[in-house]
Structure formats: C-alpha cells, structure tokens
TIDOZA-904080 format. One record per atom (N, C-alpha, C): atom name; residue number from 1; z, x, y. Coordinates in pm, 1 decimal, padded with zeros to 6 digits, always signed. Each point is the difference from the previous one (the first is absolute). Example, Ala and Ser with C-alpha at 12.3 -4.5 7.8 and 13.67 -1.06 7.14 Angstrom:
2
   a    k        c3        c1        c2
   N    1  +00780.0  +01319.0  -00569.0
  CA    1  +00000.0  -00089.0  +00119.0
   C    1  +00000.0  +00090.0  +00120.0
   N    2  -00072.0  -00035.0  +00105.0
  CA    2  +00006.0  +00082.0  +00119.0
   C    2  +00073.0  -00077.0  +00109.0
***
This chain:
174
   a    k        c3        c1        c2
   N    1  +01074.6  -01508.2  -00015.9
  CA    1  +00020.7  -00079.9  +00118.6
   C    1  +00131.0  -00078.8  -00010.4
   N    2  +00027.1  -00062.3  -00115.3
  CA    2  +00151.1  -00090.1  -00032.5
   C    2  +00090.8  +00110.4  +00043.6
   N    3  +00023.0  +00102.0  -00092.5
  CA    3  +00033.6  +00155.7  +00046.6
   C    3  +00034.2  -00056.1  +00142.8
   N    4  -00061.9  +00084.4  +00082.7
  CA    4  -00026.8  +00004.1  +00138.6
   C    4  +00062.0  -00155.2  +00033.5
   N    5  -00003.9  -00109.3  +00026.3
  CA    5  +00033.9  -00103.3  +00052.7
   C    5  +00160.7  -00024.2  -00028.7
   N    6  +00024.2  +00093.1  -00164.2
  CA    6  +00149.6  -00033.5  -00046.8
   C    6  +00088.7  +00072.1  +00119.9
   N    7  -00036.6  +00130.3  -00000.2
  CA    7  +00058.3  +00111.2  +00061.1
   C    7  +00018.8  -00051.4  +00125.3
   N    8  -00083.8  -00024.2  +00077.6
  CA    8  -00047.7  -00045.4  +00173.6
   C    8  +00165.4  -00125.9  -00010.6
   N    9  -00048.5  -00093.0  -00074.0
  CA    9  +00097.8  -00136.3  +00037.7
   C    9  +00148.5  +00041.1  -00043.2
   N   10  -00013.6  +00099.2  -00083.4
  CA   10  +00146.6  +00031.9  -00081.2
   C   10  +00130.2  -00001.7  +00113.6
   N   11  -00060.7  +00061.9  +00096.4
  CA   11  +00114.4  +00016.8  +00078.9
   C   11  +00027.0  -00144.1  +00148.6
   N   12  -00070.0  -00081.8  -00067.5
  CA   12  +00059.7  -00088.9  +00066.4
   C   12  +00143.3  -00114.2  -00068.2
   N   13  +00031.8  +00068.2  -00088.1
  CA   13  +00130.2  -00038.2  -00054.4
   C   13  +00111.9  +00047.8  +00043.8
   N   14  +00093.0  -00080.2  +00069.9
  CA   14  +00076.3  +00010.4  +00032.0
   C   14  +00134.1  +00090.1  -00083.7
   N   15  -00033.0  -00032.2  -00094.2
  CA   15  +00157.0  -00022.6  -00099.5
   C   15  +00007.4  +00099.6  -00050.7
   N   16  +00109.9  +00118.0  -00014.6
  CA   16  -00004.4  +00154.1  -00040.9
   C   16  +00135.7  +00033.2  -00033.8
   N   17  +00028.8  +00050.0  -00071.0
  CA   17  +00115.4  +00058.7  -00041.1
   C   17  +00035.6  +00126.2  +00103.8
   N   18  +00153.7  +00081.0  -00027.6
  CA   18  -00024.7  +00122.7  +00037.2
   C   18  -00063.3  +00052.9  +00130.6
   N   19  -00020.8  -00120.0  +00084.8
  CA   19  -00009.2  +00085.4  +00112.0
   C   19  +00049.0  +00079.9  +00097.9
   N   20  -00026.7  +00150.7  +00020.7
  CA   20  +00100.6  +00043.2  +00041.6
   C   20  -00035.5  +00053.0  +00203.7
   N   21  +00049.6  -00048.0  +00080.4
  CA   21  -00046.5  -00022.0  +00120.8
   C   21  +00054.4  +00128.1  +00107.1
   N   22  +00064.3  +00075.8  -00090.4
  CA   22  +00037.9  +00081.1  +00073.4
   C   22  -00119.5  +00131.9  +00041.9
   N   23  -00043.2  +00012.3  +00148.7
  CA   23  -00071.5  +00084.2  +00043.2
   C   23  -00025.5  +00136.6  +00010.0
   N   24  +00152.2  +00043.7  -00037.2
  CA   24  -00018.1  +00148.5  +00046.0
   C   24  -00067.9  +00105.2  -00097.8
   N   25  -00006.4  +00103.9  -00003.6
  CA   25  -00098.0  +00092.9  -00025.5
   C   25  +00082.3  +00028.1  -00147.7
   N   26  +00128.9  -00055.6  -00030.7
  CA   26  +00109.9  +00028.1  -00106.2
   C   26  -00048.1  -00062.2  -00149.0
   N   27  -00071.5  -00107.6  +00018.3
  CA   27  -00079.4  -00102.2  -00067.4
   C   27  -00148.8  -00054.5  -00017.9
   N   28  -00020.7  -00067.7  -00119.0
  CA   28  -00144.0  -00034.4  +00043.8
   C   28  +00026.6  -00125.8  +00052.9
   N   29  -00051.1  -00072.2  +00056.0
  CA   29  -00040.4  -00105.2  +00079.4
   C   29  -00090.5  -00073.4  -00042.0
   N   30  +00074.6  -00083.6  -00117.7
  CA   30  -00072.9  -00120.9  -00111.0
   C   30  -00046.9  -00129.8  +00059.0
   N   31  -00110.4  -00065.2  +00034.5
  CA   31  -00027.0  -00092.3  +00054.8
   C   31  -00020.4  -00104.8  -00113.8
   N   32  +00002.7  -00133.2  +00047.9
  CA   32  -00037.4  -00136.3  -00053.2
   C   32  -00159.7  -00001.8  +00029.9
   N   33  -00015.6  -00061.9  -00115.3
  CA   33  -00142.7  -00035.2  -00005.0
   C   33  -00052.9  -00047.1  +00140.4
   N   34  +00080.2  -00113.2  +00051.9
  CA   34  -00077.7  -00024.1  +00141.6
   C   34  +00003.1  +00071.4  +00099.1
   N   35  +00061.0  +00117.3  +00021.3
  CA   35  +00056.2  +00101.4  +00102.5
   C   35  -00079.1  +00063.0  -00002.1
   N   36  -00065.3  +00065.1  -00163.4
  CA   36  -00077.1  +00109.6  +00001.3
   C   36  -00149.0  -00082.6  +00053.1
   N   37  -00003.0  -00095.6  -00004.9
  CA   37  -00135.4  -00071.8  +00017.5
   C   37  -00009.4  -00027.9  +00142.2
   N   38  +00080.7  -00022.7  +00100.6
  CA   38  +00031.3  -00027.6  +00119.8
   C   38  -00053.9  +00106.8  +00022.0
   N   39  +00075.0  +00127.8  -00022.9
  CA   39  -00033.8  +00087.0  +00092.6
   C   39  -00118.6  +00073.2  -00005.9
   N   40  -00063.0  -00022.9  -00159.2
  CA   40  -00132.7  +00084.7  +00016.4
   C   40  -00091.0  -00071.4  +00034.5
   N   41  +00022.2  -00114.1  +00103.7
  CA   41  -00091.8  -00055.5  +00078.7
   C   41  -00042.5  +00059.5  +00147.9
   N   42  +00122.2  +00078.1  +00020.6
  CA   42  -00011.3  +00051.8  +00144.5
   C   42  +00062.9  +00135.2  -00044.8
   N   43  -00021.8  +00082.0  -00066.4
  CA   43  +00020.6  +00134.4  -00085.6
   C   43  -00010.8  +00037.1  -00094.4
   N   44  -00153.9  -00009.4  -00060.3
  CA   44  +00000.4  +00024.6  -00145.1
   C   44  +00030.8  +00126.4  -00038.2
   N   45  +00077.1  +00007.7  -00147.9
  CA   45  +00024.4  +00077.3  -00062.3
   C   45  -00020.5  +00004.7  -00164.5
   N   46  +00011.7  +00085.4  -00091.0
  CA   46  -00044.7  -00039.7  -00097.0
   C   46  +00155.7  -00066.1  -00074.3
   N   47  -00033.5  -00064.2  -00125.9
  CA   47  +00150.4  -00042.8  -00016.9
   C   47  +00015.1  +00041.0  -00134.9
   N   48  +00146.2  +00037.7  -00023.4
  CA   48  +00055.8  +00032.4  -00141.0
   C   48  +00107.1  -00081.0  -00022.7
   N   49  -00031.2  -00083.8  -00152.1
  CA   49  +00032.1  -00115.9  -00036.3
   C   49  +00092.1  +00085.2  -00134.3
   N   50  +00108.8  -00015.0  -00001.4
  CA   50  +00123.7  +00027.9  -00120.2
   C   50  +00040.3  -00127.0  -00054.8
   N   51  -00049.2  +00006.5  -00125.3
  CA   51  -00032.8  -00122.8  -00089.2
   C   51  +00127.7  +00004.4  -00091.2
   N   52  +00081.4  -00047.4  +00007.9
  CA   52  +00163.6  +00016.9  -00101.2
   C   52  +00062.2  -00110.4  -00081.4
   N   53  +00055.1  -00030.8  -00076.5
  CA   53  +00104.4  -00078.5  -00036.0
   C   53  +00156.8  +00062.1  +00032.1
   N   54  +00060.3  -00107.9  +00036.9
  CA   54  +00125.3  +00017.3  -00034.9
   C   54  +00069.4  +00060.3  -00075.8
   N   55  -00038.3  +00012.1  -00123.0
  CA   55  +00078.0  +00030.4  -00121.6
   C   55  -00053.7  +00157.0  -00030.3
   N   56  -00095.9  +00012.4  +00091.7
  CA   56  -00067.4  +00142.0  -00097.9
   C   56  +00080.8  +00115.3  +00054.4
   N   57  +00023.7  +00107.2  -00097.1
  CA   57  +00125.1  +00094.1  +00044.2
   C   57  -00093.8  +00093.5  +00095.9
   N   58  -00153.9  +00045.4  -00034.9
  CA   58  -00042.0  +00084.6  +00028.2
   C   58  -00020.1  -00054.7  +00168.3
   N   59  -00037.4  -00115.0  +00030.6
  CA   59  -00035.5  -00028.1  +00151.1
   C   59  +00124.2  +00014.7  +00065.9
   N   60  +00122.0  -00034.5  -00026.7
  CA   60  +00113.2  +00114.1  +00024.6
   C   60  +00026.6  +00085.9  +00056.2
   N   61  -00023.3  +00091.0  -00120.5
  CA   61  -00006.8  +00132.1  +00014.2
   C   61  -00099.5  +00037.9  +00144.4
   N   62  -00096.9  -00051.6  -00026.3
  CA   62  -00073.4  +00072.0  +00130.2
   C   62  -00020.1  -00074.5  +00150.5
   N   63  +00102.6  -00096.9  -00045.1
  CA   63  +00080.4  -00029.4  +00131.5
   C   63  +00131.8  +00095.8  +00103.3
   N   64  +00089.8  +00073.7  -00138.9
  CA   64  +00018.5  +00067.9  +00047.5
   C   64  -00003.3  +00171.0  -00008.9
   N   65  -00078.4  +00029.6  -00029.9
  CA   65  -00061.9  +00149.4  -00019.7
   C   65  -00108.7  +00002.2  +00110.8
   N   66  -00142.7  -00049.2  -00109.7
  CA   66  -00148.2  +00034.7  +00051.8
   C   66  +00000.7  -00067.7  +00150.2
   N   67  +00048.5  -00108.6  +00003.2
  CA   67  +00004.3  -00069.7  +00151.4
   C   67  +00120.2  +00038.3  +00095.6
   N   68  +00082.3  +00043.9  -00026.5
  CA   68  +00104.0  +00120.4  +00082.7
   C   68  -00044.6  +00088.0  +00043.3
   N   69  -00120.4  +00068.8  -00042.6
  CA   69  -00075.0  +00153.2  +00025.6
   C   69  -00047.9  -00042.7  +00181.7
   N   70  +00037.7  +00160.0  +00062.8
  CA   70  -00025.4  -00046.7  +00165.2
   C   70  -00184.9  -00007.2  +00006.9
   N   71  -00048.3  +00071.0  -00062.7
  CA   71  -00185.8  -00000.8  -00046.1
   C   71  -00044.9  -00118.5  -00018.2
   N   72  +00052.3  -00028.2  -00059.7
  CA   72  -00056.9  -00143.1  -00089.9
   C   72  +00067.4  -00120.9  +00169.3
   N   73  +00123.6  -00006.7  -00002.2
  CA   73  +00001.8  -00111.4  +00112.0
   C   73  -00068.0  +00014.7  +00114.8
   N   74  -00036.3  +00173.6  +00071.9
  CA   74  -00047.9  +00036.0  +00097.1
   C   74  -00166.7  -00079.2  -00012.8
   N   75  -00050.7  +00045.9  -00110.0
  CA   75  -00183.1  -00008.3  -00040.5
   C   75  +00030.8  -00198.9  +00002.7
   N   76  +00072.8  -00028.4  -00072.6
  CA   76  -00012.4  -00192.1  -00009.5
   C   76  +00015.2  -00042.4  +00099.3
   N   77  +00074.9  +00005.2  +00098.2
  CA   77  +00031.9  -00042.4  +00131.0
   C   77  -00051.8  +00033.1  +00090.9
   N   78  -00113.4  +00119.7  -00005.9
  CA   78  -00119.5  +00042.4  +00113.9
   C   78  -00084.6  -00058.9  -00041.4
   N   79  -00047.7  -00009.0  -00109.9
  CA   79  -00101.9  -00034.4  -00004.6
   C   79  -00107.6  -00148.8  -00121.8
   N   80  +00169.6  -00057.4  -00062.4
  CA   80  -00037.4  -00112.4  +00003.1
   C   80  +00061.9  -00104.2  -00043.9
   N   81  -00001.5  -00113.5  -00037.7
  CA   81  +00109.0  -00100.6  +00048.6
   C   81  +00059.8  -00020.1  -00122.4
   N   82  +00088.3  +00095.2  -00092.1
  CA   82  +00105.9  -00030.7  -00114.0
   C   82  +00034.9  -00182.5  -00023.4
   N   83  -00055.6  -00032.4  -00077.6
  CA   83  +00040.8  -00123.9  -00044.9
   C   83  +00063.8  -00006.8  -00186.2
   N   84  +00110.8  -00056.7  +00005.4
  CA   84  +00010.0  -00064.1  -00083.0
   C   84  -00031.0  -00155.7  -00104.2
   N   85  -00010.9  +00072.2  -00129.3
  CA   85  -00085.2  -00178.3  -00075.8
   C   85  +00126.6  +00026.2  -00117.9
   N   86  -00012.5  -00123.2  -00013.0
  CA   86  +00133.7  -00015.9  -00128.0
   C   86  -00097.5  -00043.2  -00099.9
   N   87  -00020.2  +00024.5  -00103.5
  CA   87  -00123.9  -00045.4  -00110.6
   C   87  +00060.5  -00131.4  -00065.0
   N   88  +00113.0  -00023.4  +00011.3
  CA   88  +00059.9  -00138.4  -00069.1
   C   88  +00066.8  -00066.4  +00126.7
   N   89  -00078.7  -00010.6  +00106.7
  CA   89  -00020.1  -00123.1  +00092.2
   C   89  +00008.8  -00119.3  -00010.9
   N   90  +00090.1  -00130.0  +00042.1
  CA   90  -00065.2  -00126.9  -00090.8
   C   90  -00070.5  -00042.3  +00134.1
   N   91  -00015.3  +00033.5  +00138.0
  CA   91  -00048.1  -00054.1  +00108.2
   C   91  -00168.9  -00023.9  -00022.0
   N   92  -00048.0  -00106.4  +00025.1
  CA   92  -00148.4  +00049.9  -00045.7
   C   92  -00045.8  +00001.2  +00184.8
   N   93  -00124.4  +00086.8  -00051.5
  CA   93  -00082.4  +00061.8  +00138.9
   C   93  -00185.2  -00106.9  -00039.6
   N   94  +00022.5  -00022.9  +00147.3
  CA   94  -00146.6  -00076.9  -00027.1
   C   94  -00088.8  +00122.0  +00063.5
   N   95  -00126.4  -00029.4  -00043.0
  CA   95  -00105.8  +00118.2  -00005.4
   C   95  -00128.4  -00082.4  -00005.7
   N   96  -00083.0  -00071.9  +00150.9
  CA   96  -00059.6  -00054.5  +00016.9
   C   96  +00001.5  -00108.5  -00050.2
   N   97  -00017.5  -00087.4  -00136.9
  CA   97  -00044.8  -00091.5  -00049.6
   C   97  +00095.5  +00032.8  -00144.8
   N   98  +00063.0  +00080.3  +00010.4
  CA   98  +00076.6  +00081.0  -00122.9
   C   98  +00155.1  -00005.5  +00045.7
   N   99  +00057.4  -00036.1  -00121.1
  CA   99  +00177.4  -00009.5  -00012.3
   C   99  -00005.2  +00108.0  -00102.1
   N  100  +00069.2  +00124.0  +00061.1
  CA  100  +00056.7  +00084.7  -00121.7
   C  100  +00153.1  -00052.7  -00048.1
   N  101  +00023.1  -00023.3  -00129.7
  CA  101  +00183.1  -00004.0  +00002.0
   C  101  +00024.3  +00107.6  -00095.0
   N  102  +00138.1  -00016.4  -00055.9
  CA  102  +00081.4  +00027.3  -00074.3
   C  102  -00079.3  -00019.7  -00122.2
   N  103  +00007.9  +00037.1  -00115.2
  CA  103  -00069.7  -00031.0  -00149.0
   C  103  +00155.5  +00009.7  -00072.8
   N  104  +00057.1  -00111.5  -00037.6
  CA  104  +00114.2  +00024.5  -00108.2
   C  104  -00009.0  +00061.6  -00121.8
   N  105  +00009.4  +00093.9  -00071.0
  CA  105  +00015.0  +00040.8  -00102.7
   C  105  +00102.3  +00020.9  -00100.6
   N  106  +00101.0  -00101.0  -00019.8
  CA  106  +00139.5  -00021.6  -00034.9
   C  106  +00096.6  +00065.4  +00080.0
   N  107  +00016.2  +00140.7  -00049.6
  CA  107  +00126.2  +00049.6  +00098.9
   C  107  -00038.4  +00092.2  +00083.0
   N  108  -00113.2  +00078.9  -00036.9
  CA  108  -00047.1  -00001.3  +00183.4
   C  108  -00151.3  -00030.2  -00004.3
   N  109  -00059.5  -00002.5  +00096.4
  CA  109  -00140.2  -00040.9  +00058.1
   C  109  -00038.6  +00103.0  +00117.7
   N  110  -00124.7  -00071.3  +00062.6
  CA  110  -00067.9  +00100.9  +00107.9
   C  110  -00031.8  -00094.3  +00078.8
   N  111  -00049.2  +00091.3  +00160.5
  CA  111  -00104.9  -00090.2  +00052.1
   C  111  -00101.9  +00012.7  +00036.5
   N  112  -00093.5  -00097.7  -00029.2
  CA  112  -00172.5  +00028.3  +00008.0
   C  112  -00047.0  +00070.1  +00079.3
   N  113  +00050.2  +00043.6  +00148.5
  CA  113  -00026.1  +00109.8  +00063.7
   C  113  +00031.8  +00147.1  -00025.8
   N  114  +00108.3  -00019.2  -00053.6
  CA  114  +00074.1  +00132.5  -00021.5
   C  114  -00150.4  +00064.7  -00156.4
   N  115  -00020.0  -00068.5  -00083.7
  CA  115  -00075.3  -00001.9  -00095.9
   C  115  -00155.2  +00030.9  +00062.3
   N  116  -00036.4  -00053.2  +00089.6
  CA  116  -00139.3  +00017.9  +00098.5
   C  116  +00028.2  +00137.6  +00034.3
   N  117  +00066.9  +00035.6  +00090.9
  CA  117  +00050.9  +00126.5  +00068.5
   C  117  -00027.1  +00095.0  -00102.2
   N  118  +00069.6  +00002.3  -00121.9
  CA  118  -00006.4  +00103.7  -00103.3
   C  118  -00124.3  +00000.0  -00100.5
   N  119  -00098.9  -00087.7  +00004.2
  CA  119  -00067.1  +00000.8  -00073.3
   C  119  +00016.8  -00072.7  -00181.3
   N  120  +00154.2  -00086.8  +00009.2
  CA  120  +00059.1  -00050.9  -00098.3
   C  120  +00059.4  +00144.9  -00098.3
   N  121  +00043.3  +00100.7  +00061.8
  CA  121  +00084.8  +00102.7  -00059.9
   C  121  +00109.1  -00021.9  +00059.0
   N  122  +00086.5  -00076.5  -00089.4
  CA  122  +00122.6  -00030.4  +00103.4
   C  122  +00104.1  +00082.1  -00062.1
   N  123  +00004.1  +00155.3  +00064.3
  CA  123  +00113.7  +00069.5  -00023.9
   C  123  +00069.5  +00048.6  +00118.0
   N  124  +00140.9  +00036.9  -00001.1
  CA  124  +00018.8  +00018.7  +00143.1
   C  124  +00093.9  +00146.4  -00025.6
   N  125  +00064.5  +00067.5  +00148.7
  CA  125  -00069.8  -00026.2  +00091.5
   C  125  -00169.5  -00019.0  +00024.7
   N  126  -00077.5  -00028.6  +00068.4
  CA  126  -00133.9  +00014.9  +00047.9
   C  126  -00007.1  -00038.4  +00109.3
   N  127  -00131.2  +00097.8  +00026.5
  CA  127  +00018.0  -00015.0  +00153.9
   C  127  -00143.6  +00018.5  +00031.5
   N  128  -00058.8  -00089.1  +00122.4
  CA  128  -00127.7  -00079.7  +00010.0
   C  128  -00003.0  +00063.5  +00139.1
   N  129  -00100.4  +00051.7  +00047.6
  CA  129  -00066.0  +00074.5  +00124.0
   C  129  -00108.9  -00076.4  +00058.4
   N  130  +00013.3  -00049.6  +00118.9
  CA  130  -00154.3  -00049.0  +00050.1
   C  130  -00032.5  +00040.5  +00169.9
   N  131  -00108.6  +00016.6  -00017.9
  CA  131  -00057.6  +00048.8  +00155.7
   C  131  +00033.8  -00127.5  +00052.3
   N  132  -00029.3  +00055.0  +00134.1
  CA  132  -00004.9  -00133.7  +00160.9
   C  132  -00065.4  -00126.5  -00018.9
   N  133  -00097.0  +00021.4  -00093.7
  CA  133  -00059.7  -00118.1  -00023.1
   C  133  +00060.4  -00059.3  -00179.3
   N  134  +00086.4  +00029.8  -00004.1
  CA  134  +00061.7  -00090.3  -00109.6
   C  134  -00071.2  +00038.8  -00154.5
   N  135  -00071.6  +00107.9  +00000.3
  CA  135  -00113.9  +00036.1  -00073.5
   C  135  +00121.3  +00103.2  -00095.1
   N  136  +00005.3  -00041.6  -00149.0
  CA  136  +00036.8  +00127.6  -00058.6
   C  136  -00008.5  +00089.8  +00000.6
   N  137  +00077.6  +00101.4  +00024.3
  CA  137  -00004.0  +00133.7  -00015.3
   C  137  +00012.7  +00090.1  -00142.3
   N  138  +00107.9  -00060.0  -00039.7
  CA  138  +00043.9  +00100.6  -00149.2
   C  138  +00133.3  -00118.4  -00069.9
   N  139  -00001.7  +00003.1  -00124.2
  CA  139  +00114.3  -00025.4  -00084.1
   C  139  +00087.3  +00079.6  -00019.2
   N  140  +00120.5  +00037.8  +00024.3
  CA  140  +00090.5  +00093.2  -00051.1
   C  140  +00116.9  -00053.1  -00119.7
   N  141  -00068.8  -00007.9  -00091.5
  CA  141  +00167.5  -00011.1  -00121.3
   C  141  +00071.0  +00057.4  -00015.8
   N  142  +00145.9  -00052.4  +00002.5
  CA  142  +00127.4  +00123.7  -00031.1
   C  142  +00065.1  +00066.1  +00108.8
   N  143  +00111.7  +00067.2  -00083.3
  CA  143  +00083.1  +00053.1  +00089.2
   C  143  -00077.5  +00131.1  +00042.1
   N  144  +00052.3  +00032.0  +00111.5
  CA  144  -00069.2  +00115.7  +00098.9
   C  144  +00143.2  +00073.1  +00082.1
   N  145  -00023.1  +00109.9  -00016.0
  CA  145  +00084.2  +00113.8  +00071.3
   C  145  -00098.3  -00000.7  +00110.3
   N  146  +00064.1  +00023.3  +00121.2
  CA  146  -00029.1  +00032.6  +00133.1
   C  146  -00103.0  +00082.4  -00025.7
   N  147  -00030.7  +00138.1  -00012.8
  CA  147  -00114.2  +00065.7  -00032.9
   C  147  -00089.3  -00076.7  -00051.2
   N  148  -00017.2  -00049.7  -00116.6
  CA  148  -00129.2  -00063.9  -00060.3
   C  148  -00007.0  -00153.0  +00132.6
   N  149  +00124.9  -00051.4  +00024.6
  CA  149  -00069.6  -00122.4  +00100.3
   C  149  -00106.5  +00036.3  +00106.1
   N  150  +00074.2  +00118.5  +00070.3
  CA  150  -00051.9  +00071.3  +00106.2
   C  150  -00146.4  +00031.6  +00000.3
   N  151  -00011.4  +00026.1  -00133.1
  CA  151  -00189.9  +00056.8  +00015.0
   C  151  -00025.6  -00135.7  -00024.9
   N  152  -00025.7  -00082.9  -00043.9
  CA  152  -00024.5  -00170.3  -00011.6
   C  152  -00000.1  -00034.3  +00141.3
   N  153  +00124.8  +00008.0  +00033.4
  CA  153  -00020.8  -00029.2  +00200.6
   C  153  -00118.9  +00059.0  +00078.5
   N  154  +00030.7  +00129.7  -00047.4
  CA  154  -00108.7  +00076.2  +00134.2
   C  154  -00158.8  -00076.0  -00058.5
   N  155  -00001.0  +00050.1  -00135.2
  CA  155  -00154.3  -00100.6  -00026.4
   C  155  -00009.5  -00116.2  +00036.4
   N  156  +00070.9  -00090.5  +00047.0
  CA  156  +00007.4  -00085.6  +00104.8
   C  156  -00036.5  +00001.0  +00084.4
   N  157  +00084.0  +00101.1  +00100.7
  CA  157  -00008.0  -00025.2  +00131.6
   C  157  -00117.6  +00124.8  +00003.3
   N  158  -00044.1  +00088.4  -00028.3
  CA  158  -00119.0  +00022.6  +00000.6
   C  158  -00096.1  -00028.0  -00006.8
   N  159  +00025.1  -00089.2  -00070.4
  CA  159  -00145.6  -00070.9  +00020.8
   C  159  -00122.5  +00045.3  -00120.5
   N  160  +00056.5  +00096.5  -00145.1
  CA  160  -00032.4  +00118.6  -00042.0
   C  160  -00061.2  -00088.2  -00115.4
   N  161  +00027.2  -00155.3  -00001.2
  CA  161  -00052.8  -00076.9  -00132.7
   C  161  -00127.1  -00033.5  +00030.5
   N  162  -00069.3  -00005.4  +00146.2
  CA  162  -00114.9  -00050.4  -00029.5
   C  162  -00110.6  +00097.9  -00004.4
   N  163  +00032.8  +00135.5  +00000.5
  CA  163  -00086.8  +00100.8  -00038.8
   C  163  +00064.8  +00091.6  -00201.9
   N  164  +00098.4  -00065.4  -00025.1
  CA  164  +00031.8  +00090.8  -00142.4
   C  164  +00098.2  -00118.3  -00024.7
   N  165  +00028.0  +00043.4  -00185.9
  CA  165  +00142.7  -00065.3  -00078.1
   C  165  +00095.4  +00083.1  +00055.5
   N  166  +00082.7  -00093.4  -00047.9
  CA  166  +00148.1  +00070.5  +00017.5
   C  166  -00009.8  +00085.8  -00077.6
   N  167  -00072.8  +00027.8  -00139.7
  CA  167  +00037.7  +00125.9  -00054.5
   C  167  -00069.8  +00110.7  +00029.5
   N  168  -00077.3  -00046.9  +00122.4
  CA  168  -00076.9  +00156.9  +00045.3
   C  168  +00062.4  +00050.7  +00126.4
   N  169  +00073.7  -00120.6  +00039.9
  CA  169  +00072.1  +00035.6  +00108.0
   C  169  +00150.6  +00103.8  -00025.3
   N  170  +00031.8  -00057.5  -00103.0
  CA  170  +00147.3  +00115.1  -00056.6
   C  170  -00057.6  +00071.4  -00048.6
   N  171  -00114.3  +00049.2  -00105.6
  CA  171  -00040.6  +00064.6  +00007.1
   C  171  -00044.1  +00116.8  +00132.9
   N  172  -00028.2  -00021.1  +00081.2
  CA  172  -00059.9  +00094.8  +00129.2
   C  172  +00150.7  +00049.9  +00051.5
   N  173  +00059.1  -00129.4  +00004.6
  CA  173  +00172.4  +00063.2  +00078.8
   C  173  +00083.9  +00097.7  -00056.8
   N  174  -00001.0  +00012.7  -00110.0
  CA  174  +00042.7  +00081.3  -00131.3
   C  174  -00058.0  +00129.4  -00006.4
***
C-alpha cells in the first residue's frame, strides 16, 4: 500500500531534470512529474518512469541509441506518459504525511523515492512501469537495446502481466 501511495503522489513533484517538450513523433515526449499526473486525471495511461543519474554513462547511452529507436518513441508516446526521475534529487516530495528527500552519502547519495520505486536496488539505468492506477507493474534494471525494451513495453501495454511473468511472456514471443 506505501508502494501504491509512493507511486500515486510521486508525480506531484514538480521539479525534473531533462525535460524534453518537444512533441513530434521524432522524440519521446518526457513529462514532469506533475504533467504526467495532471493528465492521467482526464486520460489515464500507464506510466514509464526512467530512473537516472547524471553521471551514469549507461543512462546516456540509452538516451541516445535505445530512446532514438522510432518503436520505442512510437510505443512510449501512444501509450504512456515517459517520465523522467533523477535518483540523486535533492528536491524532497511529500507523500501524504511523508517527506521523501535526498539521503547524503558523502559524494553521492539518493532519494528516498527513487529507493521506494526500486525496491532499494539502486542501480541505474532502471526503469519503473506502473498501470493507470499507479500500481506497479515491473522493475527493469539496466541498460536495454530497443529490442529487449520493446518486449518489456508491449508486456505493458498488454496488459500480459496480470495473467503471466515476464519470463513467460518472452518466452511465448520467442
């Protein structure tokens, strides 16, 4: 249920790195936490949350490769609201009765959401999937080539997790 309540309020934070606002079909179309939350009030969709640091080479990389692919921007932008999370945030997000912040850890740290989101596996890239109702879907760690993102997506937007795992699902596609 914390789960569930983190996810739901997450996106009423304003404050986001990297947002990139450009619409056309050339790009994905990265929303702010409150944007993506705005709108799945009057259009739900499911949302995919790209959990990054700054510094990491690999979230990078599949900024510009795996997220360049026309598949991958076509499937995120139909069908659900691409958000970006910076995992070393210092903004804190309140969450009912709850202040997530920043956790200092000398020279770098995390933040308590970003750590919720992942289950406290804080490796990146990762990338956090949730249905319309803010309800987890799947954890994804690591870097991902367009192909492997792609079957992760469609088990998404299929809808294919609440009848099988993901590994019966690549399994069957295969």
């Amino acid at each position: 249920m914390l789960l569930y309540l983190i996810c739901f309020f997450s996106f009423l934070n304003p404050s986001i790195d990297h947002v990139n606002t450009d619409t056309s079909a050339e790009s994905i179309k990265w929303y702010s936490w409150e944007e993506a939350h705005e709108l799945s009030k009057t259009k739900p969709k499911k949302i995919f949350v790209d959990v990054y640091t700054d510094w990491c080479g690999w979230c990078k990389r599949m900024d510009k490769t795996t997220f360049q692919d026309p598949e991958i921007i076509k499937l995120l932008n139909e069908h659900f609201y691409p958000v970006k999370f910076n995992a070393e945030q210092k903004g804190e997000i309140m969450f009912g009765e709850t202040t997530f912040k920043f956790v200092d850890q000398g020279r770098r740290g995390y933040h308590q959401l970003a750590f919720a989101l992942l289950d406290g596996r804080m490796g990146y890239p990762a990338f956090v999937m949730l249905d319309e109702t803010f309800a987890r879907i799947m954890i994804s760690p690591g870097y991902k080539k367009a192909p492997q993102l792609l079957k992760e997506l469609n088990f998404a937007k299929e809808e294919a997790y609440k009848s099988m795992s993901f590994d019966d699902f690549r399994a069957k596609a295969e």
